[in-house]
C-alpha positions as a Python dict, from the first residue, in 0.01 Angstrom:
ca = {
    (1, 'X'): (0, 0, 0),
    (2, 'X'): (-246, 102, -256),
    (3, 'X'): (-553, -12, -74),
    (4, 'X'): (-429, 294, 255),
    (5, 'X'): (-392, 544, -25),
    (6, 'X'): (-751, 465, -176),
    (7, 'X'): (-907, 465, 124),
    (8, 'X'): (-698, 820, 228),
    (9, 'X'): (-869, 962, -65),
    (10, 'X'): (-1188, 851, -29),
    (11, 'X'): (-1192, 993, 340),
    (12, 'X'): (-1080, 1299, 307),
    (13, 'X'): (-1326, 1579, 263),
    (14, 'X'): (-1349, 1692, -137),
    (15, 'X'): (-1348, 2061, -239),
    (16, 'X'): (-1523, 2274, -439),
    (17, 'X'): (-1846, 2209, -612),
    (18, 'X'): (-1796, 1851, -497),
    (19, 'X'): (-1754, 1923, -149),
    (20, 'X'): (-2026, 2165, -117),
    (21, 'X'): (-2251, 1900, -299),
    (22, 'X'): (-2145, 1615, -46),
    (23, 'X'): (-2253, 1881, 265),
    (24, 'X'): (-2596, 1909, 88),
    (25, 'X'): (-2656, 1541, 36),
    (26, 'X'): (-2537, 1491, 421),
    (27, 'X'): (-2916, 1571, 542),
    (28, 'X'): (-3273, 1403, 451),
    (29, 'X'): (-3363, 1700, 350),
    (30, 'X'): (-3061, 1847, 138),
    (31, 'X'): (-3063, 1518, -91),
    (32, 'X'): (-3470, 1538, -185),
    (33, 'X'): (-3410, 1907, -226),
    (34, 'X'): (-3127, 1889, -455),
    (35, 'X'): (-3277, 1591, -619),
    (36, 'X'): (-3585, 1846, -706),
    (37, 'X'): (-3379, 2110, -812),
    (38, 'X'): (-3151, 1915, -1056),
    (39, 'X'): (-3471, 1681, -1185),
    (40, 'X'): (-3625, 2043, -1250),
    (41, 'X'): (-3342, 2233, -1405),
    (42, 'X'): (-3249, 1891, -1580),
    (43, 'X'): (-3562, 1847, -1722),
    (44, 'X'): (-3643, 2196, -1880),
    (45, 'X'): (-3265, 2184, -2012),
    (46, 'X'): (-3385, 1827, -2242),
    (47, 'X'): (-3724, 1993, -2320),
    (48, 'X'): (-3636, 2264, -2452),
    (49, 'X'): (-3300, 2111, -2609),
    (50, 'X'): (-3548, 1896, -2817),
    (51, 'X'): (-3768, 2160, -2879),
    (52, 'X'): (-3470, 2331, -3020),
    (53, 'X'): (-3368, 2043, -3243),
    (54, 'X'): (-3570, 2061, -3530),
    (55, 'X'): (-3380, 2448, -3564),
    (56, 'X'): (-3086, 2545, -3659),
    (57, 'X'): (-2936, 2577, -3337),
    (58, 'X'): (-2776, 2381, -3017),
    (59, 'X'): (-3043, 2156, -2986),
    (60, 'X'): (-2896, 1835, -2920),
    (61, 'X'): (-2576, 1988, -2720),
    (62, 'X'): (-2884, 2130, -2490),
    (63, 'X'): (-3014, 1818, -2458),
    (64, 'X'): (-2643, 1619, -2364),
    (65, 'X'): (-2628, 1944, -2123),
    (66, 'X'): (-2953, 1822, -1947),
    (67, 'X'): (-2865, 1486, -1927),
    (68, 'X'): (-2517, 1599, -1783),
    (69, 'X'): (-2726, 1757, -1514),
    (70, 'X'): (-2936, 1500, -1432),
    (71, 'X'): (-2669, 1280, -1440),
    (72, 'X'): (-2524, 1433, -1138),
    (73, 'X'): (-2826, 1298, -906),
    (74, 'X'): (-2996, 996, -1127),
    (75, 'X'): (-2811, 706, -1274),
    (76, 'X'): (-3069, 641, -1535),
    (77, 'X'): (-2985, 971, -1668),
    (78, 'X'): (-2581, 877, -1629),
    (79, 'X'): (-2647, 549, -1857),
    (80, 'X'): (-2817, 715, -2087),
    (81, 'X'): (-2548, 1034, -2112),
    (82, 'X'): (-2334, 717, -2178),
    (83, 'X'): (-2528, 581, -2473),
    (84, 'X'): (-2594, 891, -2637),
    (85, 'X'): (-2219, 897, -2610),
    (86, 'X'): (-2138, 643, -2758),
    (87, 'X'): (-2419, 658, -3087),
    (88, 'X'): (-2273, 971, -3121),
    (89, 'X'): (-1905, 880, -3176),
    (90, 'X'): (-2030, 580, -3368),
    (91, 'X'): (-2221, 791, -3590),
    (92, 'X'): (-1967, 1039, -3604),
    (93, 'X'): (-1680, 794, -3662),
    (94, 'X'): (-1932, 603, -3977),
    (95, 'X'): (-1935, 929, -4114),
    (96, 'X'): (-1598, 1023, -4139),
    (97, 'X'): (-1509, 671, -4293),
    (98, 'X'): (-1782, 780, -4562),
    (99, 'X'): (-1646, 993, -4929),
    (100, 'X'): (-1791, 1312, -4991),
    (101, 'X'): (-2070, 1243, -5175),
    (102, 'X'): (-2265, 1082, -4840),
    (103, 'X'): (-2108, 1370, -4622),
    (104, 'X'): (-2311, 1602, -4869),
    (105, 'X'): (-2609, 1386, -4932),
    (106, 'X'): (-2655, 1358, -4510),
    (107, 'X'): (-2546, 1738, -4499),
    (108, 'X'): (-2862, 1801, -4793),
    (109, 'X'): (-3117, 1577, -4597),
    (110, 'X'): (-3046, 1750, -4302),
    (111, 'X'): (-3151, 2070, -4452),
    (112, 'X'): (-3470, 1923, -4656),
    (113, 'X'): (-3607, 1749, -4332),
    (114, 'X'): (-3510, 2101, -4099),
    (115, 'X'): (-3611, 2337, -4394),
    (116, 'X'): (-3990, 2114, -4368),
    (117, 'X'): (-3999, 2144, -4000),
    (118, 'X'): (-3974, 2468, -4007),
    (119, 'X'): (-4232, 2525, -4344),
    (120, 'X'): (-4485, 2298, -4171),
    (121, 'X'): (-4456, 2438, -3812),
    (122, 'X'): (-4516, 2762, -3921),
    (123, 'X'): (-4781, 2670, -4129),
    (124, 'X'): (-4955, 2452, -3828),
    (125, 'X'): (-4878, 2673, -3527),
    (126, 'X'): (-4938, 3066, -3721),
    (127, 'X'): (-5117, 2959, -4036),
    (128, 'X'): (-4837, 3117, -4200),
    (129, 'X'): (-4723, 2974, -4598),
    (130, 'X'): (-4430, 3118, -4666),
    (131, 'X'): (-4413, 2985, -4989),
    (132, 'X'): (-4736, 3208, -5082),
    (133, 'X'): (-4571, 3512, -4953),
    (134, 'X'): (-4272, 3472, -5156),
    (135, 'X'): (-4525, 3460, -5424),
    (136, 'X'): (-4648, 3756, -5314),
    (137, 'X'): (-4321, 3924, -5273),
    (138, 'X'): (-4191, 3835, -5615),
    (139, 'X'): (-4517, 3927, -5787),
    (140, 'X'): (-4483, 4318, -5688),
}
């Protein structure tokens, strides 16, 4: 009895974002084109997520977003969505287990490592020392 009701639901026609998808995907030419257009928007959503990371910022939830969109047309992208998943919770669950004084030591290298990235990418990209402005700044 359960095997008619599966295969009721997965013959009848889906709705919504789904459905419209499915029409798409129901020509040659719909599935390379909407292969193209998620690999594209995909893409530029994890580049410039891990651009972003280094910031204070969304950064990584850019970068799950991206995946989550090219998980929709590659599985690559769908096992990898999963692992980042899961390193996530297991990194997230480690740190809860963890007292204080590691929440606020992670919390404190977090800041030294994003406060450096920021010093030495300014300094690289603009030949900009901010350190020697403050100077300047406090010497006025």
């Amino acid at each position: 009895m359960t095997g008619d009701a599966d295969a009721k639901g997965e013959t009848a026609a889906r709705s919504g974002i789904h459905g419209w998808l499915d029409g798409v995907r129901s020509t040659r030419t719909g599935r390379l084109t909407l292969k193209i257009v998620i690999g594209v928007i995909g893409t530029v959503l994890v580049v410039g997520g891990l651009i972003m990371v280094p910031f204070p910022g969304p950064g990584w939830l850019v970068v799950f977003a991206g995946l989550a969109v090219l998980a929709t047309e590659f599985h690559w992208a769908h096992r990898l969505l999963e692992f980042g998943k899961r390193t996530l919770s297991a990194w997230t669950a480690w740190l809860s287990r963890r007292g204080w004084t590691v929440k606020i030591l992670v919390v404190l290298v977090a800041a030294a490592t994003a406060t450096a990235i920021v010093y030495y990418g300014l300094k690289l990209s603009f030949d900009l020392d901010l350190i020697a402005e403050a100077q300047k700044l406090l010497v006025r």
